[in-house]
C-alpha positions as CSV (number, residue, x, y, z in Angstrom):
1,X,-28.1,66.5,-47.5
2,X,-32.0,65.7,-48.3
3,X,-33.0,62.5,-46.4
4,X,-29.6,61.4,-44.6
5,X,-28.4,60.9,-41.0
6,X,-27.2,63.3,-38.2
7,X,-24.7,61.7,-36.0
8,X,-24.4,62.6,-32.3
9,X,-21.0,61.7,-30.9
10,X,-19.5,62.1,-27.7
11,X,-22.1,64.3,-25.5
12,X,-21.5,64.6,-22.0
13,X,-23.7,66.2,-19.1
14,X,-22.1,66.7,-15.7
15,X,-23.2,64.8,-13.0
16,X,-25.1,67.9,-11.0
17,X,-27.1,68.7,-14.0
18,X,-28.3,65.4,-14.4
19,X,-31.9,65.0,-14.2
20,X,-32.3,68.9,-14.9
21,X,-33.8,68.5,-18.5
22,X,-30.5,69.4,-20.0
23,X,-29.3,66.9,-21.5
24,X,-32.9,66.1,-23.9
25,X,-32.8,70.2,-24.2
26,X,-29.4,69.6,-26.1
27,X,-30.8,66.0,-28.4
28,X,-33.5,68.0,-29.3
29,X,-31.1,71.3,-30.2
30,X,-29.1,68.6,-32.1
31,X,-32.1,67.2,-33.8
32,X,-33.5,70.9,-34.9
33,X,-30.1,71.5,-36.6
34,X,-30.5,68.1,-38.9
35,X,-34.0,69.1,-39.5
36,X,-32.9,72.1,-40.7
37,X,-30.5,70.9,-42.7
38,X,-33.1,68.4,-44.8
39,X,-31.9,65.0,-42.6
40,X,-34.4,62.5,-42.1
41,X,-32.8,60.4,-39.3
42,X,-30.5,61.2,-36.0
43,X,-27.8,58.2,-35.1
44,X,-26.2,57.8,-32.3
45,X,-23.7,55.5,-30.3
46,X,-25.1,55.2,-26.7
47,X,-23.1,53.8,-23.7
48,X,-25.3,50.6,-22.5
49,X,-26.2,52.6,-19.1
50,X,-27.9,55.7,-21.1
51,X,-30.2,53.6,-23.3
52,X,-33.3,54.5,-20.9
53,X,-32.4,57.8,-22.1
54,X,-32.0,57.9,-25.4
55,X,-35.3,55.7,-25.7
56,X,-37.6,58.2,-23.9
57,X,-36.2,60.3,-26.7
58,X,-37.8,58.4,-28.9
59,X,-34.3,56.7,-30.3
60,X,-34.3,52.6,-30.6
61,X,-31.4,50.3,-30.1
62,X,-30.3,48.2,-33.3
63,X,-27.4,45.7,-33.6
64,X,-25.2,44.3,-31.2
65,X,-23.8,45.7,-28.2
66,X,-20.3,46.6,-29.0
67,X,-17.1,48.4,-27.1
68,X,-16.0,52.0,-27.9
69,X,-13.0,53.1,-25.2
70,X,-13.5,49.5,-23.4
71,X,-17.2,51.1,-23.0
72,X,-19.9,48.3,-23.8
73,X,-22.5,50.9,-26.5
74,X,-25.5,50.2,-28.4
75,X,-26.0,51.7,-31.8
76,X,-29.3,54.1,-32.2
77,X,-31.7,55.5,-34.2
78,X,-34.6,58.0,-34.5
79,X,-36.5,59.2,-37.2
80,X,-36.8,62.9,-37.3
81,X,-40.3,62.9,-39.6
């Protein structure tokens, strides 16, 4: 799909693998894979606590923080270009 969004939903990286490098290892798997597959953009919905995260990514916030599971999340985006 030439120039449309990835969505990464729901991942997870146990507590004593935190900090390990894992967790960007498997963003940057999961951007590969929408390269690969012609999309210009990766989307995400972070929980509020992760945003450091996902912004030394190189993913930015947009919108309003909103509640998934009763879990305040910020909707993000990165350009894969």
């Amino acid at each position: 799909q030439d120039g449309g969004a990835g969505l990464l939903g729901r991942m997870a990286v146990l507590p004593e693998q935190r900090g390990t490098g894992l967790g960007a290892a498997l963003v940057r798997a999961a951007e590969d894979a929408a390269r690969e597959r012609g999309l210009a953009a990766m989307e995400l919905h972070a929980q509020t606590h992760a945003l450091g995260f996902y912004e030394r990514l190189g993913y930015t916030a947009h919108g309003e923080e909103f509640l998934d599971a009763g879990i305040p999340h910020r909707h993000m985006v990165r350009d894969l270009g």
